[in-house]
DRENPA-3360 file (N, C-alpha, C; in nm, 2 decimals, always signed):
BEGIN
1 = XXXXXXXX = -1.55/+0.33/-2.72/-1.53/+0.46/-2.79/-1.54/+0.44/-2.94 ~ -1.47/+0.33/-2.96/-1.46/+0.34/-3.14/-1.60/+0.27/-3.19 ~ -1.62/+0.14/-3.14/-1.75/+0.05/-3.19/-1.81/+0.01/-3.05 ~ -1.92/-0.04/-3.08/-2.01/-0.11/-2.98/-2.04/-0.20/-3.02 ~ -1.94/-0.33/-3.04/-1.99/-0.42/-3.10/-2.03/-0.52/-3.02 ~ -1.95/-0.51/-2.90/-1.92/-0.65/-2.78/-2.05/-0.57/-2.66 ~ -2.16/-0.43/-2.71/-2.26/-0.45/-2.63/-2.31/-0.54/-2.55 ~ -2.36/-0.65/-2.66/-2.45/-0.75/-2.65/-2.38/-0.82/-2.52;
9 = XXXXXXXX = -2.24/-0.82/-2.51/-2.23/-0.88/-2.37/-2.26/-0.87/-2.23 ~ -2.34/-0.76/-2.24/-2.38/-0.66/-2.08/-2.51/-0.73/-2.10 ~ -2.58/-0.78/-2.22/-2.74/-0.81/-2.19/-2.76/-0.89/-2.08 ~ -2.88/-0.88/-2.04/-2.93/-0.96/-1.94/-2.82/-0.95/-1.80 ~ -2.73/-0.92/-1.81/-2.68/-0.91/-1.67/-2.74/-0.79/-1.58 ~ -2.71/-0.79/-1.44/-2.75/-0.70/-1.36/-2.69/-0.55/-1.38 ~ -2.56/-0.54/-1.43/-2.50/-0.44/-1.44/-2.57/-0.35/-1.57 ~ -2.65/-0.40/-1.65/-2.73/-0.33/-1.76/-2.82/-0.22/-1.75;
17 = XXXXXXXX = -2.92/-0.26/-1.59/-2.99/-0.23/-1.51/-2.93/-0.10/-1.44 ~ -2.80/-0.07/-1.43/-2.76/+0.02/-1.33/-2.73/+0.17/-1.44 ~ -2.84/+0.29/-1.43/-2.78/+0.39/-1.50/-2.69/+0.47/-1.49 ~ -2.64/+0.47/-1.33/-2.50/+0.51/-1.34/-2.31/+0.44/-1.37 ~ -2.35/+0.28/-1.42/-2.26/+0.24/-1.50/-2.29/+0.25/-1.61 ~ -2.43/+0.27/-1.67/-2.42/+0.28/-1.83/-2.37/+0.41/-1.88 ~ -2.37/+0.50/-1.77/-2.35/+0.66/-1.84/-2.12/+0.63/-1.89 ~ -2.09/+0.52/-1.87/-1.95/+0.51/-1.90/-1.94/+0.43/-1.94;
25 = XXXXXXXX = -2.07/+0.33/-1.99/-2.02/+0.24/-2.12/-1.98/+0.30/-2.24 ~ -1.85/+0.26/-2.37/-1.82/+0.32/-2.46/-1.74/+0.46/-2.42 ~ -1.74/+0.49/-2.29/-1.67/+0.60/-2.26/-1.51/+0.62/-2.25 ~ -1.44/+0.50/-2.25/-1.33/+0.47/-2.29/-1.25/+0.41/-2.35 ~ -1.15/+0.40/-2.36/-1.05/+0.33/-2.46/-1.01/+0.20/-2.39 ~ -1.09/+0.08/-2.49/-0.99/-0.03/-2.39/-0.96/-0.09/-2.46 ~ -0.87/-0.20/-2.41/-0.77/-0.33/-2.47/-0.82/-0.46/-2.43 ~ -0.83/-0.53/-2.48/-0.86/-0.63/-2.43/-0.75/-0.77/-2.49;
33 = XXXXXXXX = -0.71/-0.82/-2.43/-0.64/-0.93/-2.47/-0.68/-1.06/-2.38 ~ -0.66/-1.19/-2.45/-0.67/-1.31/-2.41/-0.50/-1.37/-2.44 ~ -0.52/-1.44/-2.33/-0.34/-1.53/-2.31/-0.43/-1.67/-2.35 ~ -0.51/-1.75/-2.35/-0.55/-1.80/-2.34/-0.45/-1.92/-2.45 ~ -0.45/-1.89/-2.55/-0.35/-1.94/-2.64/-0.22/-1.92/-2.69 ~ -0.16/-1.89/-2.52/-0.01/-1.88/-2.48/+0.00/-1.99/-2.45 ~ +0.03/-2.13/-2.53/+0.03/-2.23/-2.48/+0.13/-2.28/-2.60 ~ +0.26/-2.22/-2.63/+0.37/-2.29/-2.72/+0.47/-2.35/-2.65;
41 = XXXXXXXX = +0.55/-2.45/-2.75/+0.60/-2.54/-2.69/+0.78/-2.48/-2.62 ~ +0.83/-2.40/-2.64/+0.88/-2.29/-2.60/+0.88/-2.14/-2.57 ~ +1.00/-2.10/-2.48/+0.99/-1.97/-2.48/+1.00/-1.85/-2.54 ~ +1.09/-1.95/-2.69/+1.12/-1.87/-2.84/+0.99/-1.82/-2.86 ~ +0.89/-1.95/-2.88/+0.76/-1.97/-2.92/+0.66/-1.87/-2.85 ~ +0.66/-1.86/-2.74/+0.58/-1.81/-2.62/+0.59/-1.68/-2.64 ~ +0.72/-1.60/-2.71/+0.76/-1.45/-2.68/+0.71/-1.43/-2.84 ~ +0.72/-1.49/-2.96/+0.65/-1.46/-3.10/+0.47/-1.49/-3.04;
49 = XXXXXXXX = +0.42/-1.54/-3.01/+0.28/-1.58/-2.98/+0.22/-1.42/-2.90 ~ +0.34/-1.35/-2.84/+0.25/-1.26/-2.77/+0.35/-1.11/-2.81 ~ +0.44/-1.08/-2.93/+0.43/-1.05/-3.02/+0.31/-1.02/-3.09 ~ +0.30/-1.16/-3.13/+0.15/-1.16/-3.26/+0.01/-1.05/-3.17 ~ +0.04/-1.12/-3.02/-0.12/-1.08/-2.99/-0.09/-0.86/-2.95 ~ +0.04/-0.84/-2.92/+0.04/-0.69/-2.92/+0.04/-0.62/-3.03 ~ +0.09/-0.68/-3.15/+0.04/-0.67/-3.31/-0.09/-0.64/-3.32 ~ -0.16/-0.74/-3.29/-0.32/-0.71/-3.28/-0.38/-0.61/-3.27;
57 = XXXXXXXX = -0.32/-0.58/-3.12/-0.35/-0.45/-3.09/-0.34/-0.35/-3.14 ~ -0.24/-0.33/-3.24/-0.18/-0.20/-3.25/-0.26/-0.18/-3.37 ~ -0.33/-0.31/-3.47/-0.33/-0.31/-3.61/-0.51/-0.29/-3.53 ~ -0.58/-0.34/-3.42/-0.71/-0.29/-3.41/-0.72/-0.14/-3.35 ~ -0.63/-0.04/-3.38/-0.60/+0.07/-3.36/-0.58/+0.14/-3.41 ~ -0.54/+0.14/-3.58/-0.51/+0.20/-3.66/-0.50/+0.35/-3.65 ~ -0.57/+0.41/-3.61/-0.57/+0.59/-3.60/-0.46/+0.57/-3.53 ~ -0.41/+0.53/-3.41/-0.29/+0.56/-3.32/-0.15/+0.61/-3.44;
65 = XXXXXXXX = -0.20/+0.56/-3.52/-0.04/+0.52/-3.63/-0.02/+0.69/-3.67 ~ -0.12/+0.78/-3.66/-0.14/+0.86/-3.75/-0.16/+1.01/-3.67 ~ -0.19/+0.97/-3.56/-0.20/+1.07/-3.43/-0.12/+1.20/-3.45 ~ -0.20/+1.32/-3.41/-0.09/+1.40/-3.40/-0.06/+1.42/-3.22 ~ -0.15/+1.38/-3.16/-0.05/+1.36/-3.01/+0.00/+1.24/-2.97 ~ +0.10/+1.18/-3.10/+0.14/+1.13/-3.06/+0.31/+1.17/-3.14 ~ +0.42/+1.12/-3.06/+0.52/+1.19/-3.15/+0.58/+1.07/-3.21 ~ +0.71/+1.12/-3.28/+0.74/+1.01/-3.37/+0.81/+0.89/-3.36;
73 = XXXXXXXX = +0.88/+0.92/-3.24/+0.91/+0.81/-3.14/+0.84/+0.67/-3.08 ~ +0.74/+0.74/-3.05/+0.59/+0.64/-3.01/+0.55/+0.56/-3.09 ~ +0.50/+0.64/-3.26/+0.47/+0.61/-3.37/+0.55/+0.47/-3.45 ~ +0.68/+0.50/-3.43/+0.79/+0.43/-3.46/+0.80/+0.26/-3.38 ~ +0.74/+0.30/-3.28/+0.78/+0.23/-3.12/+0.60/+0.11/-3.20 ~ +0.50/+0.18/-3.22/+0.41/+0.14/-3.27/+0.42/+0.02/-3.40 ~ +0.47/+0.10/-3.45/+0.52/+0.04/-3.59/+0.60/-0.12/-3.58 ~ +0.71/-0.07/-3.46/+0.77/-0.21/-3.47/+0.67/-0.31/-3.43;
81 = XXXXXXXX = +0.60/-0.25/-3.30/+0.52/-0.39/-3.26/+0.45/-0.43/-3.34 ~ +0.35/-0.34/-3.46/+0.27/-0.38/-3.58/+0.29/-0.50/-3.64 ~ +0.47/-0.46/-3.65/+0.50/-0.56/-3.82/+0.61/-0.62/-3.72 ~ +0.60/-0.68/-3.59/+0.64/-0.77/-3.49/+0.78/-0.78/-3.51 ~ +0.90/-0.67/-3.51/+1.00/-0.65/-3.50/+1.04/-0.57/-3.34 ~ +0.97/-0.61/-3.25/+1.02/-0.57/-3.14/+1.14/-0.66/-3.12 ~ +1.22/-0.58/-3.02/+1.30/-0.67/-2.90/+1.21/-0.72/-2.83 ~ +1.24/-0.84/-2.70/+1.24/-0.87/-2.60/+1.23/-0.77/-2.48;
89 = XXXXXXXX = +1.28/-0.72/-2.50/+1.27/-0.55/-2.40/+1.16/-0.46/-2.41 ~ +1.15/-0.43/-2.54/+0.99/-0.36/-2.56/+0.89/-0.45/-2.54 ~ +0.90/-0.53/-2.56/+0.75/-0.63/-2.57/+0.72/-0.63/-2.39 ~ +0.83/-0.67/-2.32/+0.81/-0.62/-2.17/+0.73/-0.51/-2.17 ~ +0.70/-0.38/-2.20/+0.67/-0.26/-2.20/+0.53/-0.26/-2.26 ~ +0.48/-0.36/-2.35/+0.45/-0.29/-2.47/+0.28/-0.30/-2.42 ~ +0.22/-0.32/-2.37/+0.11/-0.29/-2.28/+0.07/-0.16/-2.25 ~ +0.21/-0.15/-2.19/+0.19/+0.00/-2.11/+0.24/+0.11/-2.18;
97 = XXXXXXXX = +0.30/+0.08/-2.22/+0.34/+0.20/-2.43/+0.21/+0.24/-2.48 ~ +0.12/+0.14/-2.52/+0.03/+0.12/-2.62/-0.04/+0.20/-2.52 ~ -0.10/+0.21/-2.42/-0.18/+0.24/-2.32/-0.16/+0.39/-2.33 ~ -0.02/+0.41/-2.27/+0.00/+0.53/-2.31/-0.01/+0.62/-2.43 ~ +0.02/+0.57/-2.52/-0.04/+0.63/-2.70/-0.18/+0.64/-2.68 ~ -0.25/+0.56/-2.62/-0.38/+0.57/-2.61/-0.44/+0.68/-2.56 ~ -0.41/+0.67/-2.42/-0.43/+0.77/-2.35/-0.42/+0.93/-2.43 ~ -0.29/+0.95/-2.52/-0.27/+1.07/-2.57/-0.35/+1.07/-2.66;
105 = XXXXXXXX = -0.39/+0.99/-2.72/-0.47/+1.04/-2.87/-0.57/+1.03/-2.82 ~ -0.63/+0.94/-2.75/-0.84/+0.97/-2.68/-0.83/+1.08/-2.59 ~ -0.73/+1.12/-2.50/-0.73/+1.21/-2.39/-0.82/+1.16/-2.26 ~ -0.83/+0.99/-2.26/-0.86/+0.94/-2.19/-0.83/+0.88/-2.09 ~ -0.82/+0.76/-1.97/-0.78/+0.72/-1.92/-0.81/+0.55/-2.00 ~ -0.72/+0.48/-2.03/-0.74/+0.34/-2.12/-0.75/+0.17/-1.98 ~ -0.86/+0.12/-2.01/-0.87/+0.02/-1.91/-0.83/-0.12/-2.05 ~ -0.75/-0.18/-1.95/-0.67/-0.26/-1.98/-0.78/-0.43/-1.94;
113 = XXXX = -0.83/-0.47/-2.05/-0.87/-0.59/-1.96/-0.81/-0.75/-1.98 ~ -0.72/-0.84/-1.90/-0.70/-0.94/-1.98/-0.74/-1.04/-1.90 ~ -0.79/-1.16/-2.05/-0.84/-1.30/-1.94/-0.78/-1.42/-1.95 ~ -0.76/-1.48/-1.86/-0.64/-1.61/-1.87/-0.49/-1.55/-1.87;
% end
């Protein structure tokens, strides 16, 4: 929806070929995260590491911040995870928060993809 920059990954596969999955490429909001370098030497460590990576998210989403469907609660709720002042308790959540803000501000359905 925002960029098409990770196109290039569909090339050459079979699925490029098919015109009724390309008619819903770019047609949604997604997330993408890697765990991949969830590999700290605690679980202090382990819970700031994925912190940082829902930070990510929120900071490669910038419009969410600013939303008017979104309320100020949410916004707020955004904000901590930004500047990585969550609890332990929201960060449980914070996938399916973020998804949900999504959802309101695109009016879409948000696919969540994660690898490792």
């Amino acid at each position: 929806m925002k960029e098409k920059e990770n196109a290039y990954l569909f090339d050459n596969l079979e699925i490029s070929n098919d015109c009724d999955a390309l008619l819903h490429q770019h047609a949604y909001p997604v997330v993408f995260i890697t765990l991949k370098d969830m590999k700290r030497a605690d679980y202090k460590m382990q819970i700031e590491k994925f912190g940082s990576i829902i930070s990510d998210i929120v900071n490669a989403n910038p419009e969410l911040l600013n939303s008017p469907m979104l309320n100020t609660a949410q916004k707020n709720l955004l904000i901590q995870y930004q500047n990585e002042t969550s609890t332990i308790s929201n960060l449980m959540d914070a996938l399916f928060k973020i998804s949900i803000c999504m959802q309101l501000h695109f009016q879409k359905k948000v696919i969540i993809l994660i690898d490792e």
